[in-house]
C-alpha positions as MATLAB code, in Angstrom:
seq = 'XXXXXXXXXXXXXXXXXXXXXXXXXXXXXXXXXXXXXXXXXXXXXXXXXXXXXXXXXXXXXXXXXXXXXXXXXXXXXXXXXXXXXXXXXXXXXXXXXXXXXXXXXXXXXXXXXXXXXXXXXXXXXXXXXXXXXXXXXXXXXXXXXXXXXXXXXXXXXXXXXXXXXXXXXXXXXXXX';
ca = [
      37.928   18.212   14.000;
      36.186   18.492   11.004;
      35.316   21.582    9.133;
      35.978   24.708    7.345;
      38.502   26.926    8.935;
      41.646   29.111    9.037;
      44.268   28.122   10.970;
      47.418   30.249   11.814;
      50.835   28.269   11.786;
      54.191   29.184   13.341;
      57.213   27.053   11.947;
      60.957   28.453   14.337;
      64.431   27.491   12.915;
      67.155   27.113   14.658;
      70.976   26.647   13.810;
      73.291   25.033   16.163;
      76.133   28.263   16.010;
      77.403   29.904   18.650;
      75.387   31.741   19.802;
      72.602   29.840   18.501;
      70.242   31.775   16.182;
      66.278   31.100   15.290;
      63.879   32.997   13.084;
      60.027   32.631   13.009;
      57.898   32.825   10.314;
      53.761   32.651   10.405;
      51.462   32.027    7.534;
      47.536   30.776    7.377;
      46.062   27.833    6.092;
      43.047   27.555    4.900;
      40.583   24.480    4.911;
      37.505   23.983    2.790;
      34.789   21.991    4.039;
      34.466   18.346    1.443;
      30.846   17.894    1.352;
      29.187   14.347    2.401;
      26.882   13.258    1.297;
      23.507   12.878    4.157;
      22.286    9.721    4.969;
      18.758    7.943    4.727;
      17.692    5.063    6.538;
      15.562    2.907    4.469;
      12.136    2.244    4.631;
      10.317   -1.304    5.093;
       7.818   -2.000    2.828;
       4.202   -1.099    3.858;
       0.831   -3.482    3.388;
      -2.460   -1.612    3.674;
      -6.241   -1.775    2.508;
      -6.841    0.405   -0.361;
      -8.966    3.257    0.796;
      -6.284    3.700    4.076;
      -3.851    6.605    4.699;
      -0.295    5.785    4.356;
       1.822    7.665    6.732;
       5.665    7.269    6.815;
       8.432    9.269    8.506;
      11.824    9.280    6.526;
      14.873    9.501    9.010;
      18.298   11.582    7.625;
      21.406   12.984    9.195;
      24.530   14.533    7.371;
      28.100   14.180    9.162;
      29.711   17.382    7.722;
      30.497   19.869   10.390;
      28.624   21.981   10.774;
      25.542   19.778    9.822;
      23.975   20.827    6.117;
      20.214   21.603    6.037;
      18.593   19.049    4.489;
      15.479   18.709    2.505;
      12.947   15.810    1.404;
      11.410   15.399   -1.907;
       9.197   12.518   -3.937;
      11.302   11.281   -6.896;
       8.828    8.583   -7.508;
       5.026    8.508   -6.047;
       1.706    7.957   -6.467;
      -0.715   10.903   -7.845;
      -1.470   13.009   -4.948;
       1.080   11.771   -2.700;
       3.196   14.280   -0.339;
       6.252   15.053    1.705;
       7.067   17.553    4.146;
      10.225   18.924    2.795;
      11.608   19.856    5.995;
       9.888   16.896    8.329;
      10.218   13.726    6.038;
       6.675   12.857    6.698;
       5.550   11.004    3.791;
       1.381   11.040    3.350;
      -0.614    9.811    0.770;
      -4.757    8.757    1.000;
      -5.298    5.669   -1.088;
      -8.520    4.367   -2.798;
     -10.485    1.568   -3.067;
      -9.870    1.562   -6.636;
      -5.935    1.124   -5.609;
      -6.845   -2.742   -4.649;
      -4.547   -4.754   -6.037;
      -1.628   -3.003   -7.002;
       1.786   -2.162   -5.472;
       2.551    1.742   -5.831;
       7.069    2.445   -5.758;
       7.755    5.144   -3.437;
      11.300    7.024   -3.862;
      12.361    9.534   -1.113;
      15.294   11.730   -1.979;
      16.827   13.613    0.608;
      19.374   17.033   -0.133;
      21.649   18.926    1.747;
      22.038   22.475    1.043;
      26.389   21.906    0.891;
      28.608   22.996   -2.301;
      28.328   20.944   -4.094;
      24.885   19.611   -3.172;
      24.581   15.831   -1.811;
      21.367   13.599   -2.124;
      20.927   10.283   -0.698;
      17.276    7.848   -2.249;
      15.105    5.235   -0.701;
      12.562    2.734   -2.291;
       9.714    1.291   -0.749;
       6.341   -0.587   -2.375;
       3.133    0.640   -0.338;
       1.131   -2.902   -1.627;
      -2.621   -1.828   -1.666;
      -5.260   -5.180   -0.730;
      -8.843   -4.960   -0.409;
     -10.637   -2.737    1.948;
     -11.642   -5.047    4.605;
     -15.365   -6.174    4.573;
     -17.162   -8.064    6.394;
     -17.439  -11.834    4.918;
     -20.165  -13.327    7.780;
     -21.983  -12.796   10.364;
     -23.349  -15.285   12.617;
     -25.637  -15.195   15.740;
     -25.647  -18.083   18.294;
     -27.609  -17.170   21.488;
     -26.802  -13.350   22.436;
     -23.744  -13.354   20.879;
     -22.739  -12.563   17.530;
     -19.483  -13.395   15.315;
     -17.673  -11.393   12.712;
     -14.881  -12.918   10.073;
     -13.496  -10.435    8.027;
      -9.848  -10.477    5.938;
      -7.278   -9.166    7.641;
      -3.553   -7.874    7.318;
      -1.080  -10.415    9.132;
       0.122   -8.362   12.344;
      -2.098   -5.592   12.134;
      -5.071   -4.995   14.767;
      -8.729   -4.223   14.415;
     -10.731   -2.798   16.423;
     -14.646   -3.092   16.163;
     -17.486    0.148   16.776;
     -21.028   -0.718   17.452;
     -23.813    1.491   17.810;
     -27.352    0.429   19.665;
     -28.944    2.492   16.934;
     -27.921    3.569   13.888;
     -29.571    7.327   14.629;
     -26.998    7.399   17.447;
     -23.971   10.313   16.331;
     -21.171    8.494   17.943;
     -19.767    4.885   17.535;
     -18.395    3.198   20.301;
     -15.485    0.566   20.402;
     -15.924   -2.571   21.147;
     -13.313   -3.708   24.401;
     -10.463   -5.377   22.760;
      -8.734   -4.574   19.449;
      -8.386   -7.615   17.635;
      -5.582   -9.540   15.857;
];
C-alpha cells in the first residue's frame, strides 16, 4: 500500500543452546508520503466562429494515497478567459473581432502535496468567421440557404412567420 504511516516492527532472536533462548525487541518505522505529481489529460484543439463561447472541461487525477486536492489555473489565455479552480471548466466568450486568429490556451493543474506537484496542457481555440448567410434562393415554395460552415459541426436553422413574433422556432433537422 501506498502512503504515509507508522508501522510497528517486531524482530525475535534465537540461539540454538540448550535450552534454547530468544529475545524480542520492537521499534517503529516511519514512512513519509513521496509526492506525485497529478495527471492531465490533454486537450484537442478546438475550431469555432468568432463571436461563440468556448467551453472545455479539463480532466486530472493524482495517484498518491490518499489523493491530493487539486486545483486548476490559466497559465496562458485569452483576455477575459476563466477556469473553475476546483471544476476544470474552462470558459471564455469570443468576438467577432477574434476572426482569424488562433488564441494558446495553457491549463495547469496543482495538488496541494509537500512539495507541491503541477502537471500543463496546450490547446489552440482557432477563431473563423461568424457564420453568415452567403445566398438565398427561392424556387417555388421553397427556399435555400448556403452558409460556411465548420467541418463536423451541426446547424440548426430558427424561423419566425413574423419578425414581431418573441420566440424563434427551429427548423426540423439540424444540419451538417
Amino acid at each position: 500500500a501506498q502512503g504515509p504511516g507508522t508501522f510497528t516492527v517486531t524482530v525475535q532472536v534465537t540461539d540454538n543452546g540448550t535450552p534454547s533462548l530468544s529475545a524480542n525487541q520492537s521499534f517503529q518505522i516511519t514512512v513519509n508520503e513521496v509526492n506525485v505529481a497529478p495527471t492531465l489529460a490533454s486537450i484537442s484543439d478546438q475550431t469555432v466562429h468568432a463571436g461563440a463561447t468556448v467551453t472545455v472541461q479539463a480532466s486530472a487525477g493524482d495517484t498518491d494515497s490518499p489523493a491530493n486536492a487539486l486545483s486548476f489555473s490559466l497559465l496562458t489565455a485569452p483576455a477575459g478567459a476563466s477556469i473553475n479552480a476546483g471544476t476544470g471548466v474552462f470558459r471564455w466568450n469570443s468576438t467577432a473581432g477574434d476572426a482569424g486568429t488562433v488564441k494558446t490556451v495553457t491549463i495547469q493543474v496543482s495538488d496541494n502535496g509537500t512539495p507541491i506537484r503541477t502537471a500543463t496542457t496546450s490547446f489552440n481555440i482557432t477563431l473563423v468567421a461568424p457564420v453568415r448567410v452567403d445566398s438565398i434562393s427561392v424556387s417555388g415554395t421553397g427556399v435555400t440557404l448556403r452558409w460556411g460552415g465548420i467541418d463536423g459541426r451541426s446547424y440548426r436553422v430558427q424561423f419566425k412567420a413574423r419578425l414581431d413574433q418573441p420566440d424563434w422556432t427551429d427548423l426540423a433537422g439540424d444540419v451538417t
